[in-house]
N, CA, C and O atoms as CSV, one atom per row, in Angstrom:
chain,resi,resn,atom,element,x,y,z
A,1,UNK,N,N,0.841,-1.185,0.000
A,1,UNK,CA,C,0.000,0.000,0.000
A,1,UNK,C,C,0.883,1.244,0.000
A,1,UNK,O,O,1.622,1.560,0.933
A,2,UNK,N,N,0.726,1.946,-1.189
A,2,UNK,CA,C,1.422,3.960,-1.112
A,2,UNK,C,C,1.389,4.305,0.347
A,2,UNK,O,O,1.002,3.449,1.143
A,3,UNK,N,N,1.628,5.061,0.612
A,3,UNK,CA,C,1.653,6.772,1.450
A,3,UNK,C,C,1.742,7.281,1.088
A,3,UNK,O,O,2.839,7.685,0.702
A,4,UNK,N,N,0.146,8.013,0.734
A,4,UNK,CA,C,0.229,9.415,-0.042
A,4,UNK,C,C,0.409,10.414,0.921
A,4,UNK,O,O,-0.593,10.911,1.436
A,5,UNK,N,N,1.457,10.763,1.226
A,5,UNK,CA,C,1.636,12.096,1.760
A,5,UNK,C,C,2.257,12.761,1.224
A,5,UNK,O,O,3.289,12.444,0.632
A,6,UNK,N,N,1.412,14.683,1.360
A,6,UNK,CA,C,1.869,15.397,0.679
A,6,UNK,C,C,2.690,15.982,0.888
A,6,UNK,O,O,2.350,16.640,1.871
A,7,UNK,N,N,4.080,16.355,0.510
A,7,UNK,CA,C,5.566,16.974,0.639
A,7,UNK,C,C,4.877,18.734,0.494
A,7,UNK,O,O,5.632,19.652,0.172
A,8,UNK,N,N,3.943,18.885,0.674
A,8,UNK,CA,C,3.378,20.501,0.297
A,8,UNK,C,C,2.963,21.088,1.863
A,8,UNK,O,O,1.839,20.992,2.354
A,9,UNK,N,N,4.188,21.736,2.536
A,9,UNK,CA,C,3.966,22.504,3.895
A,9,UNK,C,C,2.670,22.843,3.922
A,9,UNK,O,O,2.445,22.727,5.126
A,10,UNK,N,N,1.507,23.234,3.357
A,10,UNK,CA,C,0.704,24.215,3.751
A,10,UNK,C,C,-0.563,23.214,3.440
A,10,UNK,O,O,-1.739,23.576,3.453
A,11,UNK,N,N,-0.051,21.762,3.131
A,11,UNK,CA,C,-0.932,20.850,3.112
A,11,UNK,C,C,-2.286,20.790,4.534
A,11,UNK,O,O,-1.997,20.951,5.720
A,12,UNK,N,N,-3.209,20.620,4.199
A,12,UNK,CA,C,-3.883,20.783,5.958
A,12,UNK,C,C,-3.868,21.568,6.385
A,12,UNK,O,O,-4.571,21.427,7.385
A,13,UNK,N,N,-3.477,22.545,6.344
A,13,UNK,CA,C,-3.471,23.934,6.818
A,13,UNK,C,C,-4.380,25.444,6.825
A,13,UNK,O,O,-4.087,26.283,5.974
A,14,UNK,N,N,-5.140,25.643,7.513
A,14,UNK,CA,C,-5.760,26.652,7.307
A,14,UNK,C,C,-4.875,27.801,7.368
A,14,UNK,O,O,-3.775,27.797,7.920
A,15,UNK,N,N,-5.642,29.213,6.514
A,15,UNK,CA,C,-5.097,30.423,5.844
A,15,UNK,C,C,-5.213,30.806,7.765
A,15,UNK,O,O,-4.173,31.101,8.354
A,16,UNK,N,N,-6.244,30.760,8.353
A,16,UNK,CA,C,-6.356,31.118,9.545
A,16,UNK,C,C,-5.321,30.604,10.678
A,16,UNK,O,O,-4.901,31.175,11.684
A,17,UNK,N,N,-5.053,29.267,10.130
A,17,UNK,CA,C,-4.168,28.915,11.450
A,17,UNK,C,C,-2.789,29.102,11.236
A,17,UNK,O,O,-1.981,29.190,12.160
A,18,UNK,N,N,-2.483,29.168,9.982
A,18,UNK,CA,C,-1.337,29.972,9.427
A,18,UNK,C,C,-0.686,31.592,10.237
A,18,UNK,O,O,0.391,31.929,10.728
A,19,UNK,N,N,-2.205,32.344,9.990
A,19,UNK,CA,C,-2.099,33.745,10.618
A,19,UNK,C,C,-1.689,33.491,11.919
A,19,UNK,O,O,-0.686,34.043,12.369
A,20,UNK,N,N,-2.696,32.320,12.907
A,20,UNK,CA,C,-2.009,32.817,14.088
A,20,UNK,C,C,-0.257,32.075,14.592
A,20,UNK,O,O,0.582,32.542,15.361
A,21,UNK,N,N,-0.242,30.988,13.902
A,21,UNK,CA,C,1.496,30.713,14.214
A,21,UNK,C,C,2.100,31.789,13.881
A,21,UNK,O,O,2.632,32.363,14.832
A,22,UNK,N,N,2.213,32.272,12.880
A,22,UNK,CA,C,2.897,33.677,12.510
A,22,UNK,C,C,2.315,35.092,13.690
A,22,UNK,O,O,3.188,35.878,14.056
A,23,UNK,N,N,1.396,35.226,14.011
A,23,UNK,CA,C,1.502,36.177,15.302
A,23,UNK,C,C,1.894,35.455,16.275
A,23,UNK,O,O,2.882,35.855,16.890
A,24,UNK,N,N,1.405,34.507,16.592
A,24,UNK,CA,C,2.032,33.885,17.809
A,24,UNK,C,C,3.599,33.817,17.856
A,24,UNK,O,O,4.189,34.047,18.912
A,25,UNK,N,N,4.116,33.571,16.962
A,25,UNK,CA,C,5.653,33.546,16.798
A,25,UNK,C,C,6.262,35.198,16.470
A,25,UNK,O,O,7.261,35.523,17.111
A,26,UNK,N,N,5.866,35.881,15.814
A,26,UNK,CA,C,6.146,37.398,15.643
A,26,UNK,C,C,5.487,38.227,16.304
A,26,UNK,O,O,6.135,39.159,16.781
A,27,UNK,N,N,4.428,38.196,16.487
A,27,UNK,CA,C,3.560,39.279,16.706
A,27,UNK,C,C,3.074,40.377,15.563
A,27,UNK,O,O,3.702,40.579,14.523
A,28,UNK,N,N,2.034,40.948,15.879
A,28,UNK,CA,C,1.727,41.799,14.816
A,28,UNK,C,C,3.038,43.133,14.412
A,28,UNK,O,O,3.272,43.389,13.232
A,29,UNK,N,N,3.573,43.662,15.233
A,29,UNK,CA,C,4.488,44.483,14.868
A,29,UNK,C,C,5.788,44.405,14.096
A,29,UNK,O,O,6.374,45.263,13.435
A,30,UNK,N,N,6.117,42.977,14.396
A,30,UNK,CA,C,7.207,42.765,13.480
A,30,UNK,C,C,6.277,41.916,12.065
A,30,UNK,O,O,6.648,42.046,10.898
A,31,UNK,N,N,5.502,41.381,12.323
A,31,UNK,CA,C,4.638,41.161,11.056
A,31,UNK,C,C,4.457,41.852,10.005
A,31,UNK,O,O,4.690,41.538,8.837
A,32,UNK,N,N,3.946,43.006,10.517
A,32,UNK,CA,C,3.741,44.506,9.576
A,32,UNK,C,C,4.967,44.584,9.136
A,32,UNK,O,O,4.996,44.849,7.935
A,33,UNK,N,N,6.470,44.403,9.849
A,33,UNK,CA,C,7.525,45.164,9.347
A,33,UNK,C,C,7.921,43.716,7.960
A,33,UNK,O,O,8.184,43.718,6.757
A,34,UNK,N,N,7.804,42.986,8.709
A,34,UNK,CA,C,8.200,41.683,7.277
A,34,UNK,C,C,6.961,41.751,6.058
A,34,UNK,O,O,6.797,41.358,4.903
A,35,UNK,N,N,6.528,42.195,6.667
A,35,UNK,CA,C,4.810,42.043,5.152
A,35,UNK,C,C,4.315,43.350,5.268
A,35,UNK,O,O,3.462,43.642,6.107
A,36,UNK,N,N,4.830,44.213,4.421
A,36,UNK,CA,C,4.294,45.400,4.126
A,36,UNK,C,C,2.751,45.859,3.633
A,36,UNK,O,O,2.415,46.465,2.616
A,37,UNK,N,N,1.900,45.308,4.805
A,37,UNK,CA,C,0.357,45.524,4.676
A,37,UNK,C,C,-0.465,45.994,5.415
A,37,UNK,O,O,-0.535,45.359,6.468
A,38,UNK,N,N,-1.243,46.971,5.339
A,38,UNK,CA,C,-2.700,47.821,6.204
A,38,UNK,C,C,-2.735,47.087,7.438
A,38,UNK,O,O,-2.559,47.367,8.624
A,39,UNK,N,N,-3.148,45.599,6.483
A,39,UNK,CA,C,-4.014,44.825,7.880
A,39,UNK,C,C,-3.125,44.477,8.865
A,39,UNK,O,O,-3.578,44.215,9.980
A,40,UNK,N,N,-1.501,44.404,8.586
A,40,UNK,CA,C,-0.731,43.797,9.831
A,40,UNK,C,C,-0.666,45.464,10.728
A,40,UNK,O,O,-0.613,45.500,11.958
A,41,UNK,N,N,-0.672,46.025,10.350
A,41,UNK,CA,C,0.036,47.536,10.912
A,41,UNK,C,C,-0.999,48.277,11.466
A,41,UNK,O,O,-0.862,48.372,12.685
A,42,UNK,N,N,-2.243,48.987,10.915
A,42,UNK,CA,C,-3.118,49.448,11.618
A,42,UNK,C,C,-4.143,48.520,11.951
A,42,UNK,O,O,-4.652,47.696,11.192
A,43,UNK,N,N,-4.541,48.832,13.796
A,43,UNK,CA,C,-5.370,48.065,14.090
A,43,UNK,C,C,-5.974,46.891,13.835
A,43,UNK,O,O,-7.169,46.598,13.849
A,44,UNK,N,N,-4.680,46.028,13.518
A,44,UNK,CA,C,-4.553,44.417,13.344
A,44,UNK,C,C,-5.468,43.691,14.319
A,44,UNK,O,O,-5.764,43.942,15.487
A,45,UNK,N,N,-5.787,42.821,13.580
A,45,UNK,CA,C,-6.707,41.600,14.067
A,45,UNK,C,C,-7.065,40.537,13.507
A,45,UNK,O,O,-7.536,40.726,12.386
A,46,UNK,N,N,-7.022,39.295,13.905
A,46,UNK,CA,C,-7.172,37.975,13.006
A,46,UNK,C,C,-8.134,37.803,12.383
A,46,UNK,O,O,-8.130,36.834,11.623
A,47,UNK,N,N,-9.133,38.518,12.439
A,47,UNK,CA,C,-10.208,38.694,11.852
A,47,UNK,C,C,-10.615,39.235,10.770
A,47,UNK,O,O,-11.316,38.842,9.838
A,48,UNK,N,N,-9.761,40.770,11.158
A,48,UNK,CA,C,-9.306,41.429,10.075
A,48,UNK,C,C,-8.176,41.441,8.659
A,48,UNK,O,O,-8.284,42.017,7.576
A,49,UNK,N,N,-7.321,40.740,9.088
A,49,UNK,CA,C,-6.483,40.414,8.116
A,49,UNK,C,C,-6.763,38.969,7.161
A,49,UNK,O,O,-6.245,38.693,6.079
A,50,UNK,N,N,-7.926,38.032,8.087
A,50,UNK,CA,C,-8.154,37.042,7.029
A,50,UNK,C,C,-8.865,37.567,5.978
A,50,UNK,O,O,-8.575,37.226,4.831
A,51,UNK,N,N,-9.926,38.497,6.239
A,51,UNK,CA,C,-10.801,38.573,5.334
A,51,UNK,C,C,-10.392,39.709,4.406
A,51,UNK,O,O,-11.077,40.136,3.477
A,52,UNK,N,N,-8.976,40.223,4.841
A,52,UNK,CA,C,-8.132,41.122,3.363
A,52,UNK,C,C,-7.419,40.188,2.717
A,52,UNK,O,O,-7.535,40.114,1.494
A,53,UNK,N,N,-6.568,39.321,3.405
A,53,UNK,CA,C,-5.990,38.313,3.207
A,53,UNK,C,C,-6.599,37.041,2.097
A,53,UNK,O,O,-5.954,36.577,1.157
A,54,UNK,N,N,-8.296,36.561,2.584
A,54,UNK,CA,C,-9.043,35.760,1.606
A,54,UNK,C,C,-9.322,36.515,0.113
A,54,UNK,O,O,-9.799,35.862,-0.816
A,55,UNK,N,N,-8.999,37.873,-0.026
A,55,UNK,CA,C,-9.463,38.751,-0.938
A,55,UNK,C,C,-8.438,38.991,-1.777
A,55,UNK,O,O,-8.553,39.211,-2.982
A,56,UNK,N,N,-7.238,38.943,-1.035
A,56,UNK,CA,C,-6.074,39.509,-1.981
A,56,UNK,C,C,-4.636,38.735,-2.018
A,56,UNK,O,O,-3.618,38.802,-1.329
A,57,UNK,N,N,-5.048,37.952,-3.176
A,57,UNK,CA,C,-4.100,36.712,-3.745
A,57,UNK,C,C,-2.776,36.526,-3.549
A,57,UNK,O,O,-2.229,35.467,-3.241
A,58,UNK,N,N,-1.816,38.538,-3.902
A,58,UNK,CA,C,-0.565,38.562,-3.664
A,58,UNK,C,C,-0.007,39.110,-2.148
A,58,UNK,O,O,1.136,39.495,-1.905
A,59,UNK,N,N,-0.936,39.046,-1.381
A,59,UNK,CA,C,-0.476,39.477,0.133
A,59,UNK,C,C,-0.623,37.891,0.778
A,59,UNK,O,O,0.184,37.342,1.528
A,60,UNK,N,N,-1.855,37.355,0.269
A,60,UNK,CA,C,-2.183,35.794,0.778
A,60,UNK,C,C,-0.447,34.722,0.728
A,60,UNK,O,O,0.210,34.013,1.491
A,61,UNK,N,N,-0.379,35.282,-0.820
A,61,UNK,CA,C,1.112,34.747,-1.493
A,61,UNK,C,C,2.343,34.903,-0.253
A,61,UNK,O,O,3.211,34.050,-0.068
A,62,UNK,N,N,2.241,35.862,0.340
A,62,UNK,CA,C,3.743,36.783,0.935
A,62,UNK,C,C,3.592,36.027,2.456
A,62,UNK,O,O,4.557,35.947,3.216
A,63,UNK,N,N,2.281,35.498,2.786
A,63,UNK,CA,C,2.047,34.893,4.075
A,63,UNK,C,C,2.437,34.046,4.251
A,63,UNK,O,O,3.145,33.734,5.208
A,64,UNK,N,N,1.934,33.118,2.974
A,64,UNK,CA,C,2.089,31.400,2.685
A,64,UNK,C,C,3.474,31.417,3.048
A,64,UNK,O,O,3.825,30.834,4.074
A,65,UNK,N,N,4.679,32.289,2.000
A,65,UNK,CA,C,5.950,32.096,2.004
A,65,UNK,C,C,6.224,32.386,2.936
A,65,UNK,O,O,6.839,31.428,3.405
A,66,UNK,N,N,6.185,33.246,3.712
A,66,UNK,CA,C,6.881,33.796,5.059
A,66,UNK,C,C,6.421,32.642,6.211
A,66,UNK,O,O,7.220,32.553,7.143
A,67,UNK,N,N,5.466,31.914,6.262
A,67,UNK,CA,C,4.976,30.655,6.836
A,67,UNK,C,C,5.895,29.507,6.623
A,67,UNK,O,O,6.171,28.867,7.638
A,68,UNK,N,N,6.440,29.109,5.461
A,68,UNK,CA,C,7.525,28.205,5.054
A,68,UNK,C,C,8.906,28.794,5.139
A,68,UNK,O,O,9.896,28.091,5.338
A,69,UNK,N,N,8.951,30.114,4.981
A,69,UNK,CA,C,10.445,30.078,5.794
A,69,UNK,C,C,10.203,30.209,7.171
A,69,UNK,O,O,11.265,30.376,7.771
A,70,UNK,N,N,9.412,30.199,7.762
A,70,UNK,CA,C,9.370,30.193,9.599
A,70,UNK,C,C,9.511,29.004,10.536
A,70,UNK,O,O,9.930,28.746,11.664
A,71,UNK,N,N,8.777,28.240,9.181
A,71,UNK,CA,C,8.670,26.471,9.556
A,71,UNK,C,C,9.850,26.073,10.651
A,71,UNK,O,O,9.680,25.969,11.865
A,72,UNK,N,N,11.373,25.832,9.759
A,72,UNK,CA,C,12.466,25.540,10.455
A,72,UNK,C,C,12.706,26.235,11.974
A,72,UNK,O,O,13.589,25.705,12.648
A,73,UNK,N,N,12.017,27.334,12.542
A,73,UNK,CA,C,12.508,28.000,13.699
A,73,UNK,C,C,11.155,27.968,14.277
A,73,UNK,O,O,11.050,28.756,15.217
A,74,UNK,N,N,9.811,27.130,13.941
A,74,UNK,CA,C,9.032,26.478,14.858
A,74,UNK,C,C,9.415,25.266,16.070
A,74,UNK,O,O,9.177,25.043,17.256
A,75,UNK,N,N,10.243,24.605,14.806
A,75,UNK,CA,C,10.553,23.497,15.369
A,75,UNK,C,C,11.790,23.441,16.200
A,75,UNK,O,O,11.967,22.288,16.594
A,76,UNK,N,N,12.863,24.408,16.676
A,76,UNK,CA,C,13.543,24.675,17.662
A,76,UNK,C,C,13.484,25.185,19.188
A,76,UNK,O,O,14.522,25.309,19.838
């Protein structure tokens, strides 16, 4: 029998639970400074940034990646 498992980090992963490892691990202030966006910088909120975030493809893009380079310094 295979093991299909997928070699794709963001496999299983919600856009939401994404956001909060990345605040939880940065916080919103250095967030804003790595991802140059509205929603990390003024009056941030997980709430608020998913639903700019579900809307806008190339900020969604800059998350995903910044999520896979963070990966390695979760796990330390």
């Amino acid at each position: 029998m295979q093991n299909n498992i997928s070699k794709d980090p963001l496999h299983g992963i919600t856009l939401q639970r994404i956001l909060e490892i990345l605040v939880g691990f940065y916080g919103f202030d250095t967030l804003g400074e790595l991802i140059k966006i509205k929603c990390f910088t003024d009056n941030p909120s997980i709430k608020s940034s998913l639903t700019f975030l579900r809307k806008t493809d190339w900020a969604r893009k800059k998350v995903e990646e910044l999520y896979i380079r963070t990966l390695p310094k979760l796990s330390n």
